[in-house]
N, C-alpha and C positions, 0 to 999 in steps of 0.2 A: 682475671685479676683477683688476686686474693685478700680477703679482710685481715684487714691486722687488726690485733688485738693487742692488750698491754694491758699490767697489773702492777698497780702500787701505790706511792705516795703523791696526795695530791694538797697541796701548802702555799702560802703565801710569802713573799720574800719582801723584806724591811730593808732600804740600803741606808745605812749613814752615807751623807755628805762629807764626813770629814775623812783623814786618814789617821789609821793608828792601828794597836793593837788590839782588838776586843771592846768589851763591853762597860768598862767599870770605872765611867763617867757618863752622864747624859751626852747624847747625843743627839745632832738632831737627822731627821730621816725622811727618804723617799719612797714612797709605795700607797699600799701595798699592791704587790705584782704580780699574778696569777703564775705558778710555778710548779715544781716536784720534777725532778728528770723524765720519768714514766708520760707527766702529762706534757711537758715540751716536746719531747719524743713524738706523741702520736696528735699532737697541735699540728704539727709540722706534716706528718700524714695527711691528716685532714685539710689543711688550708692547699694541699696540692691536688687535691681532687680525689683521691682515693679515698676507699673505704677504710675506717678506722673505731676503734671504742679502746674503750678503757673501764678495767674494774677497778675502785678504789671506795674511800670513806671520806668524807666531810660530814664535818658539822653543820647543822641549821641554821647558820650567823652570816655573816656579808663576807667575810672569805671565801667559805665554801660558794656560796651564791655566784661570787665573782668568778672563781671558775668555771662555776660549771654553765653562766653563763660567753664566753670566752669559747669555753670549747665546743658548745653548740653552734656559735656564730662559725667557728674554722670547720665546720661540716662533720666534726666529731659521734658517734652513737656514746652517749652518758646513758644509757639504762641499765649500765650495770655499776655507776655510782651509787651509792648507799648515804642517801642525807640523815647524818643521826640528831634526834632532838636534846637540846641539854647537853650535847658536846658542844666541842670548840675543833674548827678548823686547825691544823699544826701551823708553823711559822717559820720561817727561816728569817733571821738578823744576820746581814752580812756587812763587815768594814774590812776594805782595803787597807791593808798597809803599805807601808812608803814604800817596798820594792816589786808591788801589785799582786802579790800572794792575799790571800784572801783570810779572815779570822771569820767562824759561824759562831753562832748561837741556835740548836734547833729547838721545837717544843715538841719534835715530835709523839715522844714517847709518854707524853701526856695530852694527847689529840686523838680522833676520833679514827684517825689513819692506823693509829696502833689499835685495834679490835677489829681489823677488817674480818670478815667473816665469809662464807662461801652463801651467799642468798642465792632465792630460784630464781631472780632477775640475772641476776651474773652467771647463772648455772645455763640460764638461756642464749646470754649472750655467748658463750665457747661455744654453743653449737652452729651458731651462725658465722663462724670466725675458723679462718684455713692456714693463718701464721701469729705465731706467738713471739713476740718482743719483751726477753724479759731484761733485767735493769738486775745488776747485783743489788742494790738498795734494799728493793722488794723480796732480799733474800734472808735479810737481817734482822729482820722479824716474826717469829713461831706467826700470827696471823696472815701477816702477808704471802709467806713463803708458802705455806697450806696451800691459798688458795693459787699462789702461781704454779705450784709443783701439780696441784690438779685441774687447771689448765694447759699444760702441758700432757700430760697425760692425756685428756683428750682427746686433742690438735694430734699430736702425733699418732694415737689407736686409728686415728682418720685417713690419716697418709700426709698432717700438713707439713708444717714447718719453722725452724725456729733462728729467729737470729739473738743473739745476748751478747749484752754491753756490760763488764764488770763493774764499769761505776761505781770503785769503791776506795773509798773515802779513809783514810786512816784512823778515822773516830769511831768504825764501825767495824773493823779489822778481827775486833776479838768477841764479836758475838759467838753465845754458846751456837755451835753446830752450823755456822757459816761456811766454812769452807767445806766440809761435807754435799752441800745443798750446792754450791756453786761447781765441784766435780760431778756432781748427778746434771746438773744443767747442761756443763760445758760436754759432758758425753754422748748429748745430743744436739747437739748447735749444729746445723746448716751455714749459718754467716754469724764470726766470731769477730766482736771489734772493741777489742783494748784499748787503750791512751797509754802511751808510753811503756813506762816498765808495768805494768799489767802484765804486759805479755809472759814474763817469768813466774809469774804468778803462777803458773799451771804447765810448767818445765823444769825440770832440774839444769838443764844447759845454762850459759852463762852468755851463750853468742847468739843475736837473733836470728841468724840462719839456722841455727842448730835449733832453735826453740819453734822455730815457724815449721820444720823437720817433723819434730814432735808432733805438734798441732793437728797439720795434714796429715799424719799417721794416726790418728785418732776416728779420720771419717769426717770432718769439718772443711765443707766444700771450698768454702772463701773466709781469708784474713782479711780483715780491714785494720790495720794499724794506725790509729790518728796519731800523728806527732804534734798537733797546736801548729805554734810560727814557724815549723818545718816541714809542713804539706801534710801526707800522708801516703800510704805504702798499701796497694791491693795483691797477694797471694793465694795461689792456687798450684792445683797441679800442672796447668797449663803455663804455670809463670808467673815473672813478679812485672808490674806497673807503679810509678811512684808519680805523684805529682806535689810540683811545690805548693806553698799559701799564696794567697793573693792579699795583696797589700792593701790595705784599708787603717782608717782612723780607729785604734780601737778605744771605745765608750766601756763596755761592760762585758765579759767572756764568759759569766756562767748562760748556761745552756748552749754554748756551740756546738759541743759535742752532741746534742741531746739533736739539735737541727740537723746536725751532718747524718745524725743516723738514721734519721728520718727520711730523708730524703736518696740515704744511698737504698735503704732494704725496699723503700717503695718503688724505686725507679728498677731496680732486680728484679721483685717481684714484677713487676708490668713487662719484664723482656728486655730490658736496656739494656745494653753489654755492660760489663765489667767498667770500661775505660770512663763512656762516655758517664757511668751514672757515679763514677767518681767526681768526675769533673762537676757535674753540678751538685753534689754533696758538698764539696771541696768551695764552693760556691756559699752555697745557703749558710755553712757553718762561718764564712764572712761577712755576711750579710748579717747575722747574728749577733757579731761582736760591736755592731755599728749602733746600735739603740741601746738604750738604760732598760732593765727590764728580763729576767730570760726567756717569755715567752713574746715579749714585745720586737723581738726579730727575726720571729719567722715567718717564712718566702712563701706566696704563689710560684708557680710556674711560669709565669709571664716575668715575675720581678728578676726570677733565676736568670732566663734568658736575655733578660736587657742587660742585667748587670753583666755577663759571661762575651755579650756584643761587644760591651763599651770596652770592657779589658781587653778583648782578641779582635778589634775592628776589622783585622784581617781575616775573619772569618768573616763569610757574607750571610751565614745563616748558623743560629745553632741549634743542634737538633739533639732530641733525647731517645 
């Protein structure tokens, strides 16, 4: 079984109580909630039993602390976090508005996330580590991307391997030399998993068969297309597999995607076919939506499994 790794932002997330648009009245707030895509992502690794770390940056204040206490409890390796002193943890402020689109505030680019650097702790940790998880985010930034783009190079001089999630936000669209750095990724992806129209992001086609065409013409073993409340869709050369969402109360939906991926690239990398490690991705990313919080709903392998029973009772056993 292989170590994943992952590089990026690691922040704290603020929720208003109320709804509206943005920022620009007091409000009042829930948190703060141990967060960044990169560390949901490999929380999620971690609490299922696998091996996992993450390089990132936090400040020396009770944010960063909350992290990176958090991701040591979910079996997480932090030695390649970087506590810096006289910074500040970054922050995400998030309010719903009334048709459940979401309004941020980040701090990041005045946080300790933005200076991440390549230290001999992180430079140790890629040695120890056989797949890389990288996060579009983590590409939007000259420090971050350095040190994701040479861990990558690494991992793969190695023979390992790479799954990436574009993760990307339209607030960060027009960083200098992003899309650059996101074609150099996606040219070496092993397992490619978009949210929606992502997927054209990196095709001229305008039809997703024809762009899923494309893709698999590139050398990208497996698509994972997340649709949200419309399941999700697994591609290869061998064929397509779709399955629907499963119906849950939803509380809070950032970081599902962040759980689902975690739990599809880890249940791959351990051997689980295709279908079955959809189905419980497909899983955990609802399990997700259920708690206030995005790192606050993610699954053991036990929790997968009970929930996966209760839904298909007609299943006597489920197995991964």
């Amino acid at each position: 079984m292989s170590k994943i790794l992952t590089v990026g932002e690691i922040l704290v997330e603020l929720v208003a109580t109320t709804r509206g648009d943005g920022f620009r009245e007091p409000q009042p707030l829930v948190g703060p909630f141990p967060s960044g895509a990169p560390a949901i992502f490999v929380d999620q690794v971690g609490k299922l039993g696998y091996e996992a770390a993450i390089i990132g940056r936090v400040g020396d204040d009770d944010f960063g602390h909350l992290n990176i206490a958090r991701l040591t409890r979910d079996g997480v390796d932090i030695s390649g976090i970087d506590v810096a002193p006289d910074e500040v943890t970054g922050c995400a402020f998030v309010r719903y508005r009334e048709d459940g689109s979401r309004a941020f505030l980040f701090t990041m680019a005045q946080s300790a996330t933005a200076t991440l650097n390549l230290t001999p702790a992180a430079t140790a940790l890629m040695a120890s580590c056989d797949h890389l998880h990288i996060m579009g985010t983590a590409l939007s930034a000259p420090g971050m991307a350095n040190v994701a783009l040479e861990a990558l190079r690494r991992i793969k001089a190695r023979g390992g391997t790479l799954s990436f999630d574009p993760n990307i936000r339209p607030e960060i669209l027009g960083a200098p030399g992003l899309r650059v750095r996101l074609l150099e990724v996606l040219d070496q992806t092993d397992i490619f998993m978009p949210s929606g129209d992502e997927l054209f992001l990196f095709s001229e086609r305008a039809d997703e068969a024809g762009a899923i065409d494309d893709l698999l013409a590139r050398g990208i073993r497996e698509i994972v297309l997340k649709r949200g409340a419309e399941g999700a869709s697994h591609f290869s050369v061998e064929g397509r597999h779709d399955i629907a969402a499963l119906s849950v109360r939803e509380v809070d939906p950032t970081g599902a995607g962040d759980s689902f991926g975690g739990t599809f690239v880890a249940l791959r990398l351990a051997g689980v076919p295709p279908v079955a490690a959809l189905r419980q991705a497909n899983a955990a990313g609802a399990l997700a939506v259920t708690r206030q919080g995005p790192m606050e709903g993610t699954s053991t392998q036990a929790a997968l499994n009970a929930f996966l029973k209760d839904t298909f009772p007609e299943d006597a056993e489920i197995s991964t």
